[in-house]
N, C-alpha and C positions, 0 to 999 in steps of 0.2 A: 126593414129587416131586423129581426132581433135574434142578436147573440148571445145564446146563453153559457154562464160562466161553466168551469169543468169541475166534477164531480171531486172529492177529494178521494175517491180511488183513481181516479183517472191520473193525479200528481204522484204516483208511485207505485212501483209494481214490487208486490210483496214476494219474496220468496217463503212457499209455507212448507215451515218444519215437517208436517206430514208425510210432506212429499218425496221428504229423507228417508231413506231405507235403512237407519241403523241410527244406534241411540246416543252414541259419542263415538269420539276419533277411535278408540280402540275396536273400536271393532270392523273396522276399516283395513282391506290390505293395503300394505304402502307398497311400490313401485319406488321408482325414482322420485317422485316428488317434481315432476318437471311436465311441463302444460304442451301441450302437445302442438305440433307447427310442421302439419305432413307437406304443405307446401314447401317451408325450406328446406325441410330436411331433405325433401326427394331432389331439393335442386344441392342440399349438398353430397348425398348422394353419386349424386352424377359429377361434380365436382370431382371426389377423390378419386372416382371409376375411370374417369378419361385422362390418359397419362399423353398428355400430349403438350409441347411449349404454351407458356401462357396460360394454361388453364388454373391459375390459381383461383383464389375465391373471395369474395367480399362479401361478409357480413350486416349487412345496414339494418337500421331500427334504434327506438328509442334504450337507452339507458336502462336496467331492469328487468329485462321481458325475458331473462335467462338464455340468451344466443349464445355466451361462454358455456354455461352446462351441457343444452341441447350440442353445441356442434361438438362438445370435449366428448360427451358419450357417444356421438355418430364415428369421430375420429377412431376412437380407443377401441373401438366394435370392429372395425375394420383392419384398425393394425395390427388386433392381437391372430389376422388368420395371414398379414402378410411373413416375410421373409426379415431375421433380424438384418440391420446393417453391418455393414467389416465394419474393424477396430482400424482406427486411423494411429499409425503412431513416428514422431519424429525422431529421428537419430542423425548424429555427426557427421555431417561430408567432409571424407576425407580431401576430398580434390578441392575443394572450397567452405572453409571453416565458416562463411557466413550466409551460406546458401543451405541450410539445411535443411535433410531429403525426410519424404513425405513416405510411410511403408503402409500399404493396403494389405490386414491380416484378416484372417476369417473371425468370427465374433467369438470374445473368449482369448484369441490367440496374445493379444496385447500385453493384457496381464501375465502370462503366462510367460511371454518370451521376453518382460521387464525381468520376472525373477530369475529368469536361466542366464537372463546377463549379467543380474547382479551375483549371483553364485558363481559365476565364470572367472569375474574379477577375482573376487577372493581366492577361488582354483590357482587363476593366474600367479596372483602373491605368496602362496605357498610353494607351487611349483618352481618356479623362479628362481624363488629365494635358496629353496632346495638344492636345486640341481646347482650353483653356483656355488653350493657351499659343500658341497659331495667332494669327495677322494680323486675320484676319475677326471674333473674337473681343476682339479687344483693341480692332478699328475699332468695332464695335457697342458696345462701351461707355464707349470715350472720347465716342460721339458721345451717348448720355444722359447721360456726364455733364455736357458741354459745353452743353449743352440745359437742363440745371438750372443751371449757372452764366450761362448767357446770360439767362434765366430772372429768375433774380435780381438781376444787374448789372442787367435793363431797368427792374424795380420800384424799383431804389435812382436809375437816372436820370433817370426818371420826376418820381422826389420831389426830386432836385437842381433839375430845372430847374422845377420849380414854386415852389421854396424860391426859387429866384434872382429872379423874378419878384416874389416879394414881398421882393425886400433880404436874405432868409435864406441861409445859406449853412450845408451838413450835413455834418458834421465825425466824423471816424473817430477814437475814441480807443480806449485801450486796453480801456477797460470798455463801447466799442462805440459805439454812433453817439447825435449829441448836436446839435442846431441853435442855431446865432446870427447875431445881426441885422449887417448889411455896411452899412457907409458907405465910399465912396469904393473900393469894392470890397477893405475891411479889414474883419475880423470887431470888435464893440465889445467893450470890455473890462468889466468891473461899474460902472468909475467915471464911464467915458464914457456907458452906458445909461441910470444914475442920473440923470445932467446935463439927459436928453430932458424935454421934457415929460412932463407927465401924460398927454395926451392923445396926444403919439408913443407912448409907452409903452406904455401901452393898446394904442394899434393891432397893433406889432408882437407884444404876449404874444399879440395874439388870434390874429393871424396862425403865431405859432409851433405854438400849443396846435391848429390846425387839421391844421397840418404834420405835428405828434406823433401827431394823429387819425390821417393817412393813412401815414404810417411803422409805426405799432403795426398797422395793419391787414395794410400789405407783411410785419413782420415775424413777422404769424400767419400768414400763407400758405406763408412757406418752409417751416419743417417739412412744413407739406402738402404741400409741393412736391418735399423731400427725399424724404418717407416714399413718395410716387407715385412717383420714380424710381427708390427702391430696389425696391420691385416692378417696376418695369419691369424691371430687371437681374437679379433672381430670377428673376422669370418666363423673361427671357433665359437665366436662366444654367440655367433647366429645362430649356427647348428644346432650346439647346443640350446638355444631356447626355441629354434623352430622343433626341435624332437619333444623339449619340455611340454608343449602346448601343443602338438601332432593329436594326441589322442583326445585332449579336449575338445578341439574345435570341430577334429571328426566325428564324436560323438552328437554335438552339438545341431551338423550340420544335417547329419542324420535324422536326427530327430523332426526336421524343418526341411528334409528333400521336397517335399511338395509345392513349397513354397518358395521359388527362383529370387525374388528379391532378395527374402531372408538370407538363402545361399550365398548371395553377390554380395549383402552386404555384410555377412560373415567372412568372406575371404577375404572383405578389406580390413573387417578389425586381426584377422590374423596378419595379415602383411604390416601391422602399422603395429602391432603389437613385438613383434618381432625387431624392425628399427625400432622402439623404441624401448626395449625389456627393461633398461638401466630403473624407468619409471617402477619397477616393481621390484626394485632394491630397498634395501632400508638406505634411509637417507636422512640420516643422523649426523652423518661426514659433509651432509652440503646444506645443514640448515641456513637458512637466508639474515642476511645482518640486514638493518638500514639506516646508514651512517654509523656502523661497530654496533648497534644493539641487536640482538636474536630475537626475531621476529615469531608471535609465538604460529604454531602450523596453521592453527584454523582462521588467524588472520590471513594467510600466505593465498587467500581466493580458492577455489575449488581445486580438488586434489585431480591428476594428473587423469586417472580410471574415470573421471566423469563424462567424458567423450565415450565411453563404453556404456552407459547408462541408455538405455531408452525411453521416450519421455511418450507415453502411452495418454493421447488428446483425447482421447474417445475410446471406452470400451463397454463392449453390452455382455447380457447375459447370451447366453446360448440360445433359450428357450425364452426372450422377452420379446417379440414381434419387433413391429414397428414402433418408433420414440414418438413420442407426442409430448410436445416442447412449447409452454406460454410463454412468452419473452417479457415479464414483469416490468423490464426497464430498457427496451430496445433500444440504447444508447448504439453508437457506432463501434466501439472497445464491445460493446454488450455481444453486439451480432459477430461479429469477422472473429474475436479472439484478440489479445492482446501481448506483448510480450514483456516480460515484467524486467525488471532490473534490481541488482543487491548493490551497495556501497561497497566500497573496497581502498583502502588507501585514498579518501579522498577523492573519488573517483565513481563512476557509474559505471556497472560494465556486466553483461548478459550473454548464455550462450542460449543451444538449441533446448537445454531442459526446464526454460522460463518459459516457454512457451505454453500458453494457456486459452481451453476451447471457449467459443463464442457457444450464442444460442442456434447459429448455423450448422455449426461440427456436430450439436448434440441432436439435433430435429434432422442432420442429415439422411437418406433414404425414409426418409418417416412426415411427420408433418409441424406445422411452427405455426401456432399463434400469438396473434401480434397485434396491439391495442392501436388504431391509427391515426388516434390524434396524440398520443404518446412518444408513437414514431416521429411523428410529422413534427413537434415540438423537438426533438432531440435535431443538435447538427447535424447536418450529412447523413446521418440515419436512411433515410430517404434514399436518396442517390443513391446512399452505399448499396442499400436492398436490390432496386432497379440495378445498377449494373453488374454484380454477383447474379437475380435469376439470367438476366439475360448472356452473362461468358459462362453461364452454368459450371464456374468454379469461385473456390472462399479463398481467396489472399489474405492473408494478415498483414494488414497497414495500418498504422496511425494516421491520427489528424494531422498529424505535425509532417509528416511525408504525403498524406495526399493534398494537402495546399500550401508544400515547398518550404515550411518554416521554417525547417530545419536541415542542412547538407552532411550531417556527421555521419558515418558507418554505422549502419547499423546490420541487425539480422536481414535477411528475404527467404523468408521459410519456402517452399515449393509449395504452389495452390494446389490445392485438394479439390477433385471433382465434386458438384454440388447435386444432389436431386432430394428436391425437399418442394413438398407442397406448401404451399403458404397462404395461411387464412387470416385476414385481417379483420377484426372488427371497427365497427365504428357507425357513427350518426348519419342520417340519408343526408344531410347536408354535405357532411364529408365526401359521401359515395359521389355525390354530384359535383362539386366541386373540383377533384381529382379528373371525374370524365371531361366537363368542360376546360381546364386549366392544364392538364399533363397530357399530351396525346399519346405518352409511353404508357399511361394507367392500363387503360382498356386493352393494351395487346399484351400485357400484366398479367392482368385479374379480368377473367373474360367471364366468370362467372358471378353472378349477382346471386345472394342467399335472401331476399326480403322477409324479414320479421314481420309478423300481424301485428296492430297495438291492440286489438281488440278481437275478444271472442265470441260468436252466435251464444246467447243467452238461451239455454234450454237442460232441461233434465240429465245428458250427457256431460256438458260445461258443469253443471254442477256436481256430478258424481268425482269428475276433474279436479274442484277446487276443493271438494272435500279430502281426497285422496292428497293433495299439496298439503292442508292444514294437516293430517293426519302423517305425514312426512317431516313436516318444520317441528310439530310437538316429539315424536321420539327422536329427532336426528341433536335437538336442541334440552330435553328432558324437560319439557313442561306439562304441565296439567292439559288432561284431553277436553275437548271442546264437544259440550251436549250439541243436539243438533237444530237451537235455535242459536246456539251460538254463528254454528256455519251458517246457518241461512242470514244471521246481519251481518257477516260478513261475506256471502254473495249479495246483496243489498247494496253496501258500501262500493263494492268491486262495481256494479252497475253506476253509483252516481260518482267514482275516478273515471269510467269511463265517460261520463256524460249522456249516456244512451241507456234507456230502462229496457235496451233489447239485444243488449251485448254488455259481457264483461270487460272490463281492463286485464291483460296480459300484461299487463305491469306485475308481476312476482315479487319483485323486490319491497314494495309499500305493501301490498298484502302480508307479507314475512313477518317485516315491522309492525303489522297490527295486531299479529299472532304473540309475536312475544308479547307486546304492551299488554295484552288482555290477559299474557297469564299474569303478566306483575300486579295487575287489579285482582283476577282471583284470588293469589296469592294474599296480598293484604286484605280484601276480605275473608280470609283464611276457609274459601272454601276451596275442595278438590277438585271439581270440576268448573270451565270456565264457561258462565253464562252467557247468555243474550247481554243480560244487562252490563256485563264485565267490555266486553267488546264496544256499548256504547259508550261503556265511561272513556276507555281510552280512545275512541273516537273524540269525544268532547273537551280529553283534556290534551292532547294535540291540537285543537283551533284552539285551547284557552294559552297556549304558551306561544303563538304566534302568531293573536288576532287583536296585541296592542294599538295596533295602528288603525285598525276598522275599527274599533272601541273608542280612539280617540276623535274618527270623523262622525262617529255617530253622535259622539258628547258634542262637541263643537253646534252640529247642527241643530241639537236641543236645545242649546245655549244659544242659540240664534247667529252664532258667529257665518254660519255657513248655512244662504238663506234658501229653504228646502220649505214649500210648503205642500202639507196634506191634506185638507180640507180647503171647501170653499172653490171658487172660482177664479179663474183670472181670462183676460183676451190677452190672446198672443203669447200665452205664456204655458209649460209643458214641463210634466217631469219625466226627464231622460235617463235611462238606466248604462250604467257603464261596470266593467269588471277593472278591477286591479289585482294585479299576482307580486308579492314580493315573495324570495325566498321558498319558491315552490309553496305558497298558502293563497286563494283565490279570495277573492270576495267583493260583493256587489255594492257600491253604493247608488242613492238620484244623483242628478245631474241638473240644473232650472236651464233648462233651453227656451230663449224669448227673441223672436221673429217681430219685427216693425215695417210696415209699408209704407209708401206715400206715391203721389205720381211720379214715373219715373222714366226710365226709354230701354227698360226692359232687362234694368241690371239684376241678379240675385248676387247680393255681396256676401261672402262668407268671411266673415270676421276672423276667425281662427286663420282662415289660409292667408288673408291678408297679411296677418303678423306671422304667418309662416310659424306656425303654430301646429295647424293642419296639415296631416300627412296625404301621403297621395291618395290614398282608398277613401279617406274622409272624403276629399276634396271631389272626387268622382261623384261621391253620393248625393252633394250639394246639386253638382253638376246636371246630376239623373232630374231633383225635384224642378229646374228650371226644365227641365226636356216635357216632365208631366203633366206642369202648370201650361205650358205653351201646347203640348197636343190636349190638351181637354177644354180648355175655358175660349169663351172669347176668339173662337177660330177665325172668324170672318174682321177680326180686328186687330191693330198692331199693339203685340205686352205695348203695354205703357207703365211699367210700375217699376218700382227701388224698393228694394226690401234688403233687408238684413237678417242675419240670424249669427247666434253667439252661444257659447257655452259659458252660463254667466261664473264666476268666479274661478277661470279656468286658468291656474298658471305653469302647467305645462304642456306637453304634446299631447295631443287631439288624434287618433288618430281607429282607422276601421268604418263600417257604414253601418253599426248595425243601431244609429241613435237617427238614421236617416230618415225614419218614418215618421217618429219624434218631431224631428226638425219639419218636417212636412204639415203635422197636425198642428204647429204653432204657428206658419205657415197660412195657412187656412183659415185658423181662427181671426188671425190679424186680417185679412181678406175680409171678412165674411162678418167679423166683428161680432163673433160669437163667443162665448167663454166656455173655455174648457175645465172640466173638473181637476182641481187638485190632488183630489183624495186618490184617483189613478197614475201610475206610473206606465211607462212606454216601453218596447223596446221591439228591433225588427231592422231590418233593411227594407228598400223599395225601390221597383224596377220602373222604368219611363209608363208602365204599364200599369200602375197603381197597385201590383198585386206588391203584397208582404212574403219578405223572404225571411230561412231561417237563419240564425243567428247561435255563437257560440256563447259559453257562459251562463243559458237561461236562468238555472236552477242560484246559482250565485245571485244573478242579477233581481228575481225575483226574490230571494231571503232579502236582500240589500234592502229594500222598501222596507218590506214588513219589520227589519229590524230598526227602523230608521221610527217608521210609526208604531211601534209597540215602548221605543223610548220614548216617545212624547205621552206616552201611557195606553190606554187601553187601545185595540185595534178593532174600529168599528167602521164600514162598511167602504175601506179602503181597496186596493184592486189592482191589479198588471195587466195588459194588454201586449201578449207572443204573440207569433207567428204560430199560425195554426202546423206547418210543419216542424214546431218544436215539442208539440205535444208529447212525442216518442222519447224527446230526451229529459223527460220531467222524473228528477227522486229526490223529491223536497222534503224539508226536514219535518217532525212530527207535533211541532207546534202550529208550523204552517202548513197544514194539512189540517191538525185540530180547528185550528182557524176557519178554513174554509168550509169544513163539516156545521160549524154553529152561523155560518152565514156571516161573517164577520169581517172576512176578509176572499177576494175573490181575482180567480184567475181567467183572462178569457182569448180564446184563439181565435186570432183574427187571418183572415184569407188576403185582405183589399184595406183597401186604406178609407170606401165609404164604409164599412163595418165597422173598421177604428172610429173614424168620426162620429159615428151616430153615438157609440157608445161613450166618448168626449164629451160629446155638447148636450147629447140628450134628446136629439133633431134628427127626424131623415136626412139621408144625405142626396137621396135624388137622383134616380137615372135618367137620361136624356130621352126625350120623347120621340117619336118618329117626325113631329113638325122640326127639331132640334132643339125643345127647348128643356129645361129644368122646372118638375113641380115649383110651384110658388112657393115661396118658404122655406125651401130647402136649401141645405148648407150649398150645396153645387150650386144650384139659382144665384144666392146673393154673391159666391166668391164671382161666379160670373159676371153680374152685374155691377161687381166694382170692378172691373178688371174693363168691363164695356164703359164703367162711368169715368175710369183713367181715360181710356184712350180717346173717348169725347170729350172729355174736357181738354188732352192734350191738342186732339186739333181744331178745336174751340181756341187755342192761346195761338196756334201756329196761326189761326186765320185771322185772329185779330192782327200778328206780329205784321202778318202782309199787308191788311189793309192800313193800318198803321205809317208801313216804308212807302206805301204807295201814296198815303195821304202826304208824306211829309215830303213828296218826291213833286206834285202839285203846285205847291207851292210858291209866290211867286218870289 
């Protein structure tokens, strides 16, 4: 059977400029700029449509393919026809200074009733200050005090003139009031009192010590008399500032009847405002010392009116819908909110106006997206999330209190009810991960959004990607791209994706290729950006990350790395393999070399031995002894040892698609047939002999060519795919030149007798209905040394017996 090599249109599906309807990007209407993905969209769709627990949404797909765009414009479509959110805002609990309360206002009202309370304050301070410095004020309490002084003059005159009565007279000294006896209306002196009788003496002590009776008694009353007027003047002086602030707070609350919170928690700044008026005195008379120095005010921590402040966490416009929030750094402080603290004396110390929104307070009623391996990296992140949707309320906690570090006082703001949708992006790997590892995921995010990586290649896809490039150039101001420009750059898009019948939905590298090509138009200083612009910076992207394929290719010219392309060998095959570093692919050979000898049926894989070979490798080794054993030699036991190696291999080995390869070396050693060098291999292969297809082709097959185009000219060298890779061939323009002048050739193999013949140069030989193999043919001799192992194996077993039995004989 002869296979013939593929046509050099067959290695590349051309997109033709023709078939573009317009002459460059300008003339193009731009759209969003965004490739279109009606499967996830309609699953996100349904996402935000279903308000029910758990329905959040997961994002999965590669890196690039624009999942942040598409869902940020599905979101933003929808919120702007929902309902804004209320303003969330914190104020001062009076009943508990560290429990501060949480106020639900309509959207708008936040802001607005920050500023009516900071206007209030200052009302407050002038009223105050006013009314306590007024006439009627100062009348009102000169006259209790003059009422407690008159008060007590009439108690102290009281006891004069009863004193007088009895000859006493009540005497003010410095250590306060004191009675002595009067003669001649003179107080006596010790020596004069002495001189009295006994019995005057007597009379007057009795008389004094009565006096002292009703003096000690007047001088317990004043305090009570003081302590009753100073209530009178408190009470006054409440009055007086509940009447100063009567008309304000009524105004106030007025304006806010609708709203019962507000109300309630207006009544409590008026009650607290009221005990504490003194606060909206000047207080100049009580500036603070610390240890005799004057402290200056703004050191002294927040002024007294800042418990009247409202500290407004969240406020919207009126007319803004729903918030659509990306959480750029979803840290755990990021999401809940945090609460800050200012130094003070030495000291750390925070009220309720440090409190500050997370990305929850601001996506609340609306939607939050959230990067997930971003998340998942940050501590607690995680957790935090999962347990907020599910109490469907935002606590403000730290790390430091929610894993105990710390026992000091601090705030506990009142949680705030939570309803926020939440989309998370991220890699299928991630998606999976999370399902199998978190059994909380899935009753989470009940919704999957899957990304396509790739899009149907046809006339619509292209009007698509034209309409993208026509988006990246005015959104970025570059030079427009004629329309061979787009079409190598739908070209390109088919060999990122691997497939010449679908695009790559990778956005992000097509982007990057758009600018690159205007930077080459541009320094070729022309205006519009060509075909040829796009190939440069196609070419000079692998010239800035293809040092290391550049270096395996010198190597192997230099002979260091033994690759040969011409000529013949047995047992020996050039295997194709892909290498990726830093997202740049590229194909180099591989010398796979297979040895037999008699053996009991071992197939050694070398690589797996030294654990080298990974496990796909290692299956595929596995599949060639299943192939060898169902085809050759049925009616006989394997008798053979073979090996096979990946010669110069020093590190991991791993995938099946050099399985074929290893098969056809294989063989040759069997069969003692030589295979061409000047062809390279590549393919998997099933117990079945058929060739499978394999990733990488388009890499794997430049790898060769560039391998023998270094040792110089490229003449009648060659790759052997998997006929099911044919679909994904967009090789490059030299290799394809190549193949057009007969010089270099590609050929699709079905079976692994197709590979062989075109190997060796020999039929390969189907089995006859007697069960045997043409003569001559590659099948026949592998056969026949596989029949001459196992006769000659028991050819040695039969001597061994006769042998034990001879020597058993013996006398």
């Amino acid at each position: 059977m002869a296979i013939a090599s593929l046509e050099s249109s067959e290695l590349y599906r051309r997109c033709d400029p023709e078939q573009l309807l317009f002459e460059t990007t300008a003339d193009l209407e731009v759209r969003d700029g965004l490739i279109a993905q009606d499967r996830a969209i309609a699953a996100v769709r349904f996402g935000i449509g279903i308000h029910h627990e758990g329905y959040n949404l997961f994002a999965l797909g590669p890196s690039g393919t624009g999942k942040y765009a598409l869902i940020r414009r599905a979101l933003e479509e929808r919120a702007r026809g929902e309902a804004v959110p209320p303003d969330w805002c914190y104020v001062f609990n009076f009943e508990d200074a560290h429990r501060p309360r949480a106020l639900r206002l309509p959207p708008g009202k936040g802001a607005e009733l920050r500023r009516d309370m900071d206007q209030l304050v200052e009302d407050l301070h002038r009223a105050i200050q006013a009314l306590f410095e007024s006439d009627e004020y100062r009348t009102r309490t000169q006259a209790l005090e003059e009422e407690l002084e008159e008060r007590q003059e009439r108690a102290m005159s009281e006891i004069r003139e009863l004193a007088k009565e009895k000859d006493v007279i009540l005497l003010q000294t410095p250590t306060g009031f004191t009675l002595a006896p009067l003669r001649d209306g003179k107080p006596l002196g010790p020596n004069e009192f002495h001189a009295l009788s006994e019995e005057e003496r007597a009379r007057i002590e009795e008389d004094i010590n009565s006096l002292q009776a009703e003096m000690r008694k007047a001088l317990h009353q004043m305090p009570l008399w003081k302590k009753r007027s100073d209530e009178q003047i408190e009470a006054l002086n409440r009055e007086m500032a509940a009447a100063a602030i009567q008309s304000l707070m009524e105004g106030l609350s007025d304006k806010y009847a609708d709203l019962q919170a507000v109300v309630d928690y207006l009544s409590q700044v008026q009650g607290d405002v009221v005990e504490n008026f003194r606060q909206f005195l000047p207080d100049h008379d009580k500036q603070p010392q610390l240890l005799g120095i004057w402290i200056p005010q703004n050191a002294d921590g927040p002024p007294w009116h800042q418990r009247y402040r409202i500290n407004v966490l969240l406020g919207h416009d009126k007319n803004g819908g729903a918030p659509v929030v990306y959480a750029d750094l979803p840290a755990h402080h990021q999401l809940v909110g945090r609460i800050e603290h200012r130094a003070h004396l030495g000291a750390l110390e925070t009220d309720f106006t440090m409190i500050r929104a997370g990305s929850l307070h601001q996506a609340n009623g609306g939607y939050l997206i959230v990067d997930a391996l971003k998340l998942l990296m940050q501590p607690f992140a995680w957790e935090t999330l999962k347990r907020l949707l599910q109490a469907a309320e935002i606590r403000i906690e730290s790390l430091a209190q929610i894993t105990s570090l710390i026992s000091t006082l601090s705030l506990e703001p009142e949680p705030i009810p939570l309803d926020v949708k939440v989309v998370m992006l991220g890699e299928r790997h991630i998606y999976y991960l999370l399902c199998e590892l978190d059994p909380e995921f899935s009753e989470l995010f009940k919704v999957a959004v899957d990304f396509e990586d790739q899009l149907e290649r046809g006339p619509e896809s292209h009007l698509v990607y034209a309409r993208f490039i026509a988006s990246e150039v005015r959104r970025a101001e570059l030079h427009h791209f004629d329309r061979a420009a787009v079409a190598r750059v739908i070209e390109h898009s088919a060999r990122l994706a691997d497939d010449n019948e679908r695009l790559t939905s990778h956005m992000r590298s097509i982007g990057d290729l758009v600018r690159e090509s205007d930077y080459w138009a541009r320094t070729a200083g022309r205006e519009t950006v060509g075909a040829e612009d796009v190939q440069r910076a196609i070419d000079a992207k692998i010239e800035r990350v293809d040092r290391i394929s550049r270096r395996i290719r010198e190597e192997t010219t230099r002979g260091t790395i033994l690759i040969e392309t011409r000529g013949t060998k047995v047992g020996q095959v050039n295997g194709l393999a892909v290498m990726s570093l830093g997202g740049f692919a590229f194909g180099h050979p591989s010398r796979i070399t297979a040895r037999v000898r008699l053996g009991k049926g071992e197939l050694i894989d070398i690589e797996r031995e030294v654990k080298l070979g990974g496990p796909i490798h290692s299956k595929g080794v596995l599949i060639l002894q299943g192939f060898i054993a169902g085809r050759y030699a049925l009616d006989y036991p394997l008798s053979l040892s073979a090996s096979l190696v990946f010669e110069q291999s020093y590190g991991g080995v791993e995938g099946d698609s050099a399985s074929s390869a290893e098969l056809y070396a294989l063989l040759s050693a069997l069969a003692d047939l030589p295979i061409s060098q000047s062809l390279a291999v590549t393919g998997s292969v099933n117990q079945l002999g058929e060739v499978q297809a394999i990733g990488g082709v388009n890499e794997k097959i430049e790898g060769f060519f560039d391998v023998c185009a270094a040792r110089g000219s490229v003449d009648g060298q060659g790759v052997l795919i998997p006929a099911s890779n044919v679909k994904h061939l967009m090789l490059r323009s030299d290799v394809r030149e190549a193949v057009a002048r007969g010089r270099f050739a590609v050929y699709p193999i079905a079976n692994i007798d197709e590979g062989i013949e075109i190997l060796t140069g020999m039929q390969a030989g189907e089995r006859a209905s007697d069960g045997t193999f043409p003569h001559g043919s590659v099948n026949a001799r592998v056969e026949a040394r596989l029949v001459g192992f196992s006769e000659r194996l028991r050819a040695l077993h039969a001597q061994d017996a006769k042998t034990r039995t001879d020597a058993g004989n013996e006398p």
